[in-house]
C-alpha positions as CSV (number, residue, x, y, z in Angstrom):
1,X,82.3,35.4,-19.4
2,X,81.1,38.8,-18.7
3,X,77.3,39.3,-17.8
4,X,75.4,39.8,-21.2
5,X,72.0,42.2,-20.7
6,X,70.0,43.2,-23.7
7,X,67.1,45.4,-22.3
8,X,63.9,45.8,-24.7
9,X,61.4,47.6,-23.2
10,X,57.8,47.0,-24.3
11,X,55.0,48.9,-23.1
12,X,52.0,48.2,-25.8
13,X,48.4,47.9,-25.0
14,X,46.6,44.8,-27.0
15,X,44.6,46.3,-29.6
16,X,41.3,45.3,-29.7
17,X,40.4,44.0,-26.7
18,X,37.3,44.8,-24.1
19,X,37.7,46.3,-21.1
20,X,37.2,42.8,-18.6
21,X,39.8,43.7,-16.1
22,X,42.6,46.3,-17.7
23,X,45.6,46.4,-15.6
24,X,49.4,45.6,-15.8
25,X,50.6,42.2,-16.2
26,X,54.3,41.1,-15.4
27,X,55.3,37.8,-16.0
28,X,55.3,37.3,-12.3
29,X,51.6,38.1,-11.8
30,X,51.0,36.1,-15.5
31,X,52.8,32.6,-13.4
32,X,50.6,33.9,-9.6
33,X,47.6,33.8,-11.6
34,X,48.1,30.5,-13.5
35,X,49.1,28.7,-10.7
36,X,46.1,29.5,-8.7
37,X,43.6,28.9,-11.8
38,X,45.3,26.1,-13.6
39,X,43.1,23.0,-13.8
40,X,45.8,20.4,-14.0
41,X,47.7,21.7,-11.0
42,X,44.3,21.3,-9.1
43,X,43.8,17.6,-10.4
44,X,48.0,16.8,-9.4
45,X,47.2,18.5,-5.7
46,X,43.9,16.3,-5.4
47,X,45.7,13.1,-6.3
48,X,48.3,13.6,-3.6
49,X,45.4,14.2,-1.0
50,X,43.9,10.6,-2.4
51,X,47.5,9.2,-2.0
52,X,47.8,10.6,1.4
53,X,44.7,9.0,2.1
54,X,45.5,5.2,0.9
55,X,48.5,6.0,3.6
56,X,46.5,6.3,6.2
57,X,44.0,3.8,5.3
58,X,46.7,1.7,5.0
59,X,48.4,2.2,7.9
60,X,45.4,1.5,9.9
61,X,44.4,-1.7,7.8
62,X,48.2,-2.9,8.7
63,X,48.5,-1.9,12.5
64,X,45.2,-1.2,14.6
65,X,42.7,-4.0,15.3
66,X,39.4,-3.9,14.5
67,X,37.2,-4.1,17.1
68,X,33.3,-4.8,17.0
69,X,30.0,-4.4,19.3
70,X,27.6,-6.7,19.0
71,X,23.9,-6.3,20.7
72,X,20.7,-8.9,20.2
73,X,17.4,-9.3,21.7
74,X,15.3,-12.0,20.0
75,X,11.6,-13.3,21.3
76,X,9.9,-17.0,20.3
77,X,6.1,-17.8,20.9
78,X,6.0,-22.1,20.6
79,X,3.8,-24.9,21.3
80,X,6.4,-27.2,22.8
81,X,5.4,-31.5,23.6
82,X,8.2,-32.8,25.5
83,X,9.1,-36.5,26.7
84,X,11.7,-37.5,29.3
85,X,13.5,-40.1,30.1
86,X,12.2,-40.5,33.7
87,X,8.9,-39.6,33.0
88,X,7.3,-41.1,29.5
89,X,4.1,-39.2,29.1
90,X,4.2,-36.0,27.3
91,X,4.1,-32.8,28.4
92,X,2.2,-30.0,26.6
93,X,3.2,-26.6,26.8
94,X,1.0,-24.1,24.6
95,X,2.8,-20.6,23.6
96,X,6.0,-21.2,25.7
97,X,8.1,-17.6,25.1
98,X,11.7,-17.3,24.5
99,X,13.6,-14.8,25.2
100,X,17.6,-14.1,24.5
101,X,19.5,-10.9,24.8
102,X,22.9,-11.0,24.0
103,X,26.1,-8.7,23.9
104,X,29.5,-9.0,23.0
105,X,32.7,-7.0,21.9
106,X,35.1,-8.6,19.6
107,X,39.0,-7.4,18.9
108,X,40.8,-8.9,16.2
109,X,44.5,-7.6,15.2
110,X,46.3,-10.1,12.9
111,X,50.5,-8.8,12.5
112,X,51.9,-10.0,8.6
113,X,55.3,-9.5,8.4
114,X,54.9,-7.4,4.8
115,X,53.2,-4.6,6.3
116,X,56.2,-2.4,7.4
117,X,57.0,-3.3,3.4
118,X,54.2,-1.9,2.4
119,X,53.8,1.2,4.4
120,X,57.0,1.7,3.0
121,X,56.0,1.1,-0.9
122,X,53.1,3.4,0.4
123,X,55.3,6.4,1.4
124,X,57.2,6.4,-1.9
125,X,53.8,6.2,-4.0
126,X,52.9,10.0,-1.9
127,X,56.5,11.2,-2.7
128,X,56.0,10.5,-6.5
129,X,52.2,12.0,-6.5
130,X,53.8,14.9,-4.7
131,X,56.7,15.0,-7.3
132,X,54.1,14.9,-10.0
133,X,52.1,17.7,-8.7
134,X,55.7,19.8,-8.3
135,X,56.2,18.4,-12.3
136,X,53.1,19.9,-13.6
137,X,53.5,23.2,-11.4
138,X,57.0,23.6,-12.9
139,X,55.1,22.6,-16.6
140,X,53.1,25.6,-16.2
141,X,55.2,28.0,-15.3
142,X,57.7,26.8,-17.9
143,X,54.7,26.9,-20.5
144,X,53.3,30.4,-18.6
145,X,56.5,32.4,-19.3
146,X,57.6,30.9,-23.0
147,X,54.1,32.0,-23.7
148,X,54.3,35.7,-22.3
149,X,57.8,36.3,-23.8
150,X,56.7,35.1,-27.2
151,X,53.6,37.7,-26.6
152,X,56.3,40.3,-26.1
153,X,58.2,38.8,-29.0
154,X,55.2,39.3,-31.7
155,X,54.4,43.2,-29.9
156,X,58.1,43.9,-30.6
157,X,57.4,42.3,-34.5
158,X,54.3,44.1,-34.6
159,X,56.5,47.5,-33.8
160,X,58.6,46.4,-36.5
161,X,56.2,46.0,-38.9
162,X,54.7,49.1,-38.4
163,X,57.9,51.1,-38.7
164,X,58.2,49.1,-42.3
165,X,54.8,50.4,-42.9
166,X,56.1,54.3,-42.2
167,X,59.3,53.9,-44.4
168,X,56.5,52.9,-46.8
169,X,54.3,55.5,-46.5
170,X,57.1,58.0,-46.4
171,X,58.2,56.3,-49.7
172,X,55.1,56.4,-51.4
173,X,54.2,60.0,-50.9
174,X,57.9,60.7,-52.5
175,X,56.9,58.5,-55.3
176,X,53.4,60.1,-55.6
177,X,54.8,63.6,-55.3
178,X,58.1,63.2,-57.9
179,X,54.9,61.8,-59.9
180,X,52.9,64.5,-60.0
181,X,55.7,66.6,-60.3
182,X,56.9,64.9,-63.7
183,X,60.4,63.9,-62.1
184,X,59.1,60.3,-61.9
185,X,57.3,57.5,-63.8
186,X,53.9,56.3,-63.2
187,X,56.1,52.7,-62.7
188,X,58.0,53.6,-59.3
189,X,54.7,55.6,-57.8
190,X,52.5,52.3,-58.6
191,X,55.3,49.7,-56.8
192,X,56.0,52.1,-54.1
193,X,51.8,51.5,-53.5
194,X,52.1,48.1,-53.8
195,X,54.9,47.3,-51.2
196,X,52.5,49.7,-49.0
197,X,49.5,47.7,-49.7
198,X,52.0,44.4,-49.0
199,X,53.3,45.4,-45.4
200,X,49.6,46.8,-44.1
201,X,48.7,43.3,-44.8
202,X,51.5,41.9,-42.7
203,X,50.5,44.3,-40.3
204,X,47.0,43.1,-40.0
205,X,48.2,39.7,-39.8
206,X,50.4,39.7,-37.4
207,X,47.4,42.0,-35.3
208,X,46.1,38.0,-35.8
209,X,49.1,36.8,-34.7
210,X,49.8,38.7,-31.2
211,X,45.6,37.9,-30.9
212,X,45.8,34.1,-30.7
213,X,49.5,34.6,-28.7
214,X,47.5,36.1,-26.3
215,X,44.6,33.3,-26.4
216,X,47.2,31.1,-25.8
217,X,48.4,32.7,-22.8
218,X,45.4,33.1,-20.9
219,X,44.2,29.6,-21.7
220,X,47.9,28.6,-19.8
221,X,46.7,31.1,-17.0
222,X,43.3,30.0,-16.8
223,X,41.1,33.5,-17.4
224,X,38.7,34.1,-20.3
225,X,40.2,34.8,-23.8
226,X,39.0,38.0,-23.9
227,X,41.1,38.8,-20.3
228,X,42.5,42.3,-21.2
229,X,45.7,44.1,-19.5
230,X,48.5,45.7,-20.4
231,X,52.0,44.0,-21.1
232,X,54.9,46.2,-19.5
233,X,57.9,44.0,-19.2
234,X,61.4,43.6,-20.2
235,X,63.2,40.4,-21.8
236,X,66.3,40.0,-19.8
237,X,69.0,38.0,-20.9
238,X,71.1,37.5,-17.3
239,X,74.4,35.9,-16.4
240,X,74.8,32.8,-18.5
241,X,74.2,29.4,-17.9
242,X,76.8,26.5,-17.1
243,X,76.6,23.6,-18.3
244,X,78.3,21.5,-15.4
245,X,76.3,23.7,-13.2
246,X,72.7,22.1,-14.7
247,X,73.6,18.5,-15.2
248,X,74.5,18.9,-11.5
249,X,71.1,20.7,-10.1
250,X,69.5,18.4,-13.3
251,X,70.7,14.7,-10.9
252,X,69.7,16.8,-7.6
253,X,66.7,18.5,-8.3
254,X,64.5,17.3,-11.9
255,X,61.5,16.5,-10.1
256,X,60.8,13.7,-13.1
257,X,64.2,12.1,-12.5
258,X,62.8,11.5,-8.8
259,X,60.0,9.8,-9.7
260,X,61.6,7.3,-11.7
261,X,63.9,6.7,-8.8
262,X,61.1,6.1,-6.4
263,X,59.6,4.0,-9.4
264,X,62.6,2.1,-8.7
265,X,62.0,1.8,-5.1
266,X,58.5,0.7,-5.2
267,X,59.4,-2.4,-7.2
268,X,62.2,-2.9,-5.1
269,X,59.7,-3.0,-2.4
270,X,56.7,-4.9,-4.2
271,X,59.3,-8.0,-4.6
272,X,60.3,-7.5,-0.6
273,X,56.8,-7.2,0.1
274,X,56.4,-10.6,-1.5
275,X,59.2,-12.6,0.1
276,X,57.9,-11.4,3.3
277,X,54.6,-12.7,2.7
278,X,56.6,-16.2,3.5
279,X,57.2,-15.6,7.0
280,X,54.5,-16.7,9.4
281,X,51.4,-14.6,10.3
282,X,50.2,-13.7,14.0
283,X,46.6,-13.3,14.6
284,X,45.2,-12.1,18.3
285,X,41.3,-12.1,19.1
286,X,39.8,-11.0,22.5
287,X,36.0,-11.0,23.6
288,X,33.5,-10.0,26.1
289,X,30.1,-11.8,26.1
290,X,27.3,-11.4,28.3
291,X,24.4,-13.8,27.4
292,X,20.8,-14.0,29.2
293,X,18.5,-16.4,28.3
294,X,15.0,-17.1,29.4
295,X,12.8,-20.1,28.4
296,X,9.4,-21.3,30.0
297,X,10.2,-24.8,28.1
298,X,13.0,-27.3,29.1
299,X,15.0,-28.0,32.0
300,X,16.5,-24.8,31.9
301,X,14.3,-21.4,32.3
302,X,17.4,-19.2,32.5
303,X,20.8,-19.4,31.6
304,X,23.3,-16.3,31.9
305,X,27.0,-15.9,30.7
306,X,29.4,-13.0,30.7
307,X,33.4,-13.0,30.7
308,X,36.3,-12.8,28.7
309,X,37.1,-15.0,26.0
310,X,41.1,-15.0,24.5
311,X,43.9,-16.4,22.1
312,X,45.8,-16.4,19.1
313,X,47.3,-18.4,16.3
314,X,49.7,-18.1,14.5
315,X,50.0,-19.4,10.4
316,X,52.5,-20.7,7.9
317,X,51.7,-21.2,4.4
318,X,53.3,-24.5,3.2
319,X,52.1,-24.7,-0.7
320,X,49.9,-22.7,-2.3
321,X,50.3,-24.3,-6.4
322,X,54.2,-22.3,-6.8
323,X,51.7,-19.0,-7.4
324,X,53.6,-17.0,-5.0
325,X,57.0,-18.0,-6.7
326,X,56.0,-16.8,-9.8
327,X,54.9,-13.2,-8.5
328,X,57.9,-12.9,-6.6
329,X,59.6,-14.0,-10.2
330,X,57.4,-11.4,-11.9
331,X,58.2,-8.8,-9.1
332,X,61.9,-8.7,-9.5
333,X,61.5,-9.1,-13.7
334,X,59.6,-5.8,-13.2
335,X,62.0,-4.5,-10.7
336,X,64.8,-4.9,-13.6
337,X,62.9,-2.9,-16.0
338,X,62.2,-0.2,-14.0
339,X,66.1,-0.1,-13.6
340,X,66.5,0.0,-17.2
341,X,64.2,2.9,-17.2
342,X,65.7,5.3,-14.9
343,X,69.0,4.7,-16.5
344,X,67.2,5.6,-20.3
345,X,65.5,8.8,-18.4
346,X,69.5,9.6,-17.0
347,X,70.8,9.1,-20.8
348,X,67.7,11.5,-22.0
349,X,67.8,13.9,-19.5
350,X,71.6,14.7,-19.9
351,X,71.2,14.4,-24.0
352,X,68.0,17.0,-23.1
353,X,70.0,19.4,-21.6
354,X,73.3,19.2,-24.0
355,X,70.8,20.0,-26.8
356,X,69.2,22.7,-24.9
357,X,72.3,23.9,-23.9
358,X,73.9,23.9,-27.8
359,X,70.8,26.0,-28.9
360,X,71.5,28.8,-26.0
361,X,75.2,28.5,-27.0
362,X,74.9,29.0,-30.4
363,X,71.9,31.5,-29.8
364,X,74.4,33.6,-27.5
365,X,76.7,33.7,-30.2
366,X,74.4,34.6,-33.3
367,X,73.0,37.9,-30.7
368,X,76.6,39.6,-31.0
369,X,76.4,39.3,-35.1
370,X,72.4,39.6,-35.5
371,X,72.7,43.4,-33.0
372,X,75.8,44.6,-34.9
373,X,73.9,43.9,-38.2
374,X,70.8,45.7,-37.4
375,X,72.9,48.6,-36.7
376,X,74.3,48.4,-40.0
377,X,70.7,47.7,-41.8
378,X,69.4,50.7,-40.2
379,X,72.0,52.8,-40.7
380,X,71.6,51.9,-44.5
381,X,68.1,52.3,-44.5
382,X,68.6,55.8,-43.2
383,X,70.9,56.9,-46.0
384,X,68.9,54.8,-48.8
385,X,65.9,57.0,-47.5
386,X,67.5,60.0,-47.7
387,X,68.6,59.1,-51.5
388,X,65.4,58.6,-52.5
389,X,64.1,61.5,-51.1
390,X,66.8,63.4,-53.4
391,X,66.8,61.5,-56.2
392,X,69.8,59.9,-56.2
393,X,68.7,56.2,-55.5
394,X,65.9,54.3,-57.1
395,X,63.1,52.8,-55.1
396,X,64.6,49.3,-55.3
397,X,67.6,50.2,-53.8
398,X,65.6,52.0,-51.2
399,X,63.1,49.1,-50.8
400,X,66.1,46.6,-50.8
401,X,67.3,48.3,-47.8
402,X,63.7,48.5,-46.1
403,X,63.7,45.4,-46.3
404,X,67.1,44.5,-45.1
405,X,66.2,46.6,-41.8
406,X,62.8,44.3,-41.2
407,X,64.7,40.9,-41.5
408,X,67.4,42.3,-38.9
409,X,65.2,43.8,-36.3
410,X,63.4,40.1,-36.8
411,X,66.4,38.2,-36.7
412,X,67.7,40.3,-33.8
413,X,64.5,40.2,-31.5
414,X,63.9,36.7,-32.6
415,X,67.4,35.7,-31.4
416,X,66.4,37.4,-27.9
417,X,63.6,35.4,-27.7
418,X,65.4,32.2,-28.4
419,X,67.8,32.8,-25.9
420,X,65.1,33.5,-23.0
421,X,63.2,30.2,-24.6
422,X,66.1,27.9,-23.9
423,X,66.9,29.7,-20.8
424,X,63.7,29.0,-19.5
425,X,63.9,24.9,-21.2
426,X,67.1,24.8,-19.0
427,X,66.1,25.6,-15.7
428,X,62.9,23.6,-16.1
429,X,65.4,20.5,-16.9
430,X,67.7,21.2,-14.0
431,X,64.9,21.5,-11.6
432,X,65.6,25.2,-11.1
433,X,62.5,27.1,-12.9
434,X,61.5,28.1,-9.6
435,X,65.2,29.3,-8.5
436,X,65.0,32.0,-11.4
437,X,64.5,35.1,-9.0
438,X,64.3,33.0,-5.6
439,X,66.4,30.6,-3.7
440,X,62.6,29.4,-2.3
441,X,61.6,26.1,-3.3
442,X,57.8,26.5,-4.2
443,X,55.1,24.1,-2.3
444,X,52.0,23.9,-4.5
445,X,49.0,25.7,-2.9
446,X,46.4,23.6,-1.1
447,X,43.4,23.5,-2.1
C-alpha cells in the first residue's frame, strides 16, 4: 500500500488571547512542556523513588546485622547494716557510694530463608512503579497530541466557517443589490440575511469552541489557561499501520501488559515467600562488654569484666494453629486470579487494538471518497455562485450548494483528524507512542 500524505497547513493565531508568552508551538514542544509540568508524571516518578527506597530498606532489614553501643554510668548513696555468717553483730555503714560504668557492643544478624524471596517480590514491585510512571508518561503524551490536533482540527473548522460566512456575505449583497434594483423580491434579500445572521453565529461559537480546546490543552500541558502562542503545524497522515505489526510491539512493549505480568510474579513469589517461611531460621549474636564496679559495701569493693561474648541458634516452627497453611492457601488462591487477570488484559488488549485498528481502516478508506467529494462540492459551489450572481439560479439552489461545501470540508478535515486520533490510540496500545519520530525509548525525567 502506497504511502498516503494529506498535508493541511495551519498557521492561525488564537483570537483573543493576552500576550503571556507568544511564541510558536509544535506538537513536539506542546508534549516537552507537558512532560516537564505535568503533575501526575511527578506523583508516578516520586512513587518509584519510595519503591526504590522500601528496596533498600529491605535489603538491609534482610542481610546486614544490626549492631548496637551501649554506655552506662550509674551512682548510689545507701545506709547499708550488714550481718555475716562468721561474725553475728551488725555492721553499719552510713552513705556507702556505688558506682558502675558499663559498656558493651551488641551484633545481632538472624538469616530467614524467605528473604532472597522477598528481595525478589521487592524488585518486581520497583519494575511495575517504574512501568506505571512510563504508563502515565505515555497517557500524557497520548492525551497531549489528540488534544493539539483536535486544536488544529476546530482552527481548520473555524476557517471553514468563515469562508461560509464570505459566500454569505457575497450572497447577500447580490440579494440586496438585485433588491434595490427591482430584479428581486424583498423574500430572497431577507433569507439571504438570515443564513448570514445563522453562520456568524456558528462562527462565534465555534470562536467558544477552539477557546475551551485550547483550555483543554494547556491544562494537559500544565501552563495557565490563558498561555498564548501560535499553532503552526501540519497533520500528517504517514505510512500506514499493520496490524500484525502492533499486536506484536502491543505483547513486547504495552507498558500496562507488563505490569500485570509482574502482578503475576509477585503473587508467584508471595506464596514462595510463604513456603519458605517453613524452613528453619539462623540467628547469630556477638558482644563486647567491659563492666567496672565499685562498692564501699560488701565483700566486694570492685569488680571488673570485659571480653567477648558469642553464639547462635537456630529455630523451627513446629505448629503455629494451621495459620500459616491457610496464607499459603490464600497465596496461591490469589496467585490464580492474578493469572486470570493477565489473560482478560491479553483478550482486551488485542480486542483494543482490532477495534482501533477497524476505525483507522475504515477511516482510511472514507478519506479517498470524503477529498474527492469536497472537490466536487466546491466545484458546485463555484458555479452555483456564479448563477446567482447572473440570475440564473435561485438562492436555494445557491444556498443548497453552500452548504453542501461546509459539510464536505467538515467531513473531509474531520476524517483527517480521525485518522491521526486512532493513529495516535494505536501506538499508545502497542507501546510505541514514543517510537513515532524516534527509535529512543524515553526515560521519565528525574526530579
Amino acid at each position: 500500500m502506497k504511502k498516503l500524505a494529506l498535508v493541511l497547513f495551519l498557521c492561525i493565531q488564537l483570537p483573543g488571547w493576552n500576550a503571556w508568552a507568544q511564541e510558536s508551538l509544535d506538537l513536539e514542544k506542546a508534549i516537552q512542556v507537558g512532560l516537564d509540568n505535568n503533575l501526575q508524571i511527578k506523583i508516578a516518578i516520586q512513587n518509584v523513588a519510595l519503591r526504590e527506597g522500601d528496596q533498600k530498606i529491605g535489603s538491609g532489614d534482610l542481610f546486614m546485622p544490626t549492631v548496637d553501643a551501649t554506655y552506662l554510668r550509674s551512682f548510689s548513696t545507701e545506709d547499708v547494716e550488714q550481718k555475716f555468717i562468721n561474725d553475728p553483730a551488725p555492721r553499719q555503714i552510713d552513705n556507702a557510694k556505688t558506682r558502675n560504668e558499663n559498656f558493651s557492643v551488641v551484633g545481632l544478624y538472624g538469616f530467614r530463608p524467605e528473604s532472597l524471596v522477598i528481595m525478589k517480590r521487592l524488585g518486581q514491585l520497583t519494575e511495575i512503579s517504574e512501568l506505571e510512571s512510563k504508563v502515565a508518561v505515555e497517557n500524557t503524551v497520548a492525551g497531549i497530541s489528540t488534544a493539539y490536533y483536535r486544536l488544529i482540527l476546530e482552527l481548520q473548522r473555524y476557517q471553514v466557517l468563515k469562508e461560509t460566512l464570505r459566500l454569505s456575505k457575497a450572497r447577500l449583497d447580490i440579494a440586496k443589490a438585485q433588491y434595490e434594483l427591482g430584479g428581486a423580491g424583498k423574500r430572497d434579500y431577507l433569507s439571504a440575511q438570515v443564513d448570514y445572521n445563522g453562520d456568524s453565529s456558528l462562527l462565534l461559537t465555534q470562536e467558544q469552541i477552539i477557546q475551551n480546546a485550547r483550555v483543554n490543552l494547556n491544562e494537559l500541558m500544565a501552563v495557565p489557561p490563558d498561555f498564548e502562542y501560535i499553532v503552526k503545524d501540519t497533520i500528517v497522515i504517514g505510512q500506514p499501520l499493520l496490524l500484525e505489526d502492533l499486536e506484536d510491539n502491543a505483547f513486547l512493549e504495552n507498558k500496562q501488559l507488563l505490569i500485570n505480568q509482574r502482578l503475576k510474579n509477585v503473587a508467584f513469589l508471595q506464596t514462595k515467600e510463604l513456603q519458605a517461611s517453613r524452613l528453619p531460621i539462623i540467628n547469630l549474636n556477638a558482644s563486647y562488654l567491659n563492666n567496672t564496679l565499685n562498692s564501699d559495701a560488701g565483700f566486694l569493693i570492685q569488680n571488673q569484666r570485659q571480653g567477648f561474648n558469642y553464639g547462635g541458634n537456630i529455630t523451627v516452627n513446629l505448629f503455629n494453629g494451621l495459620t500459616l497453611n491457610r496464607r499459603i492457601q490464600n497465596a496461591k488462591v490469589q496467585q490464580r486470579i492474578q493469572d486470570y487477570s493477565l489473560e482478560q488484559y491479553e483478550i482486551q488488549l488485542q480486542s483494543d487494538i482490532q477495534r482501533a485498528y477497524n476505525t483507522y481502516q475504515n477511516n482510511l478508506r472514507l478519506l479517498n471518497i470524503e477529498n474527492k467529494n469536497y472537490q466536487v462540492a466546491k466545484e458546485n459551489s463555484e458555479i452555483a455562485l456564479e448563477r446567482f450572481r447572473l440570475g440564473i439560479a435561485s438562492y436555494l439552489e445557491f444556498r443548497d450548494a453552500q452548504v453542501n461545501l461546509l459539510t464536505a470540508e467538515n467531513r473531509l478535515i474531520t476524517s483527517i483528524y480521525q485518522i491521526k486520533e486512532q493513529e495516535i490510540e494505536l501506538l499508545r496500545l502497542s507501546g510505541k507512542i514514543f517510537f513515532e519520530n524516534s527509535m529512543e525509548e524515553f526515560n521519565p525525567p528525574s526530579n
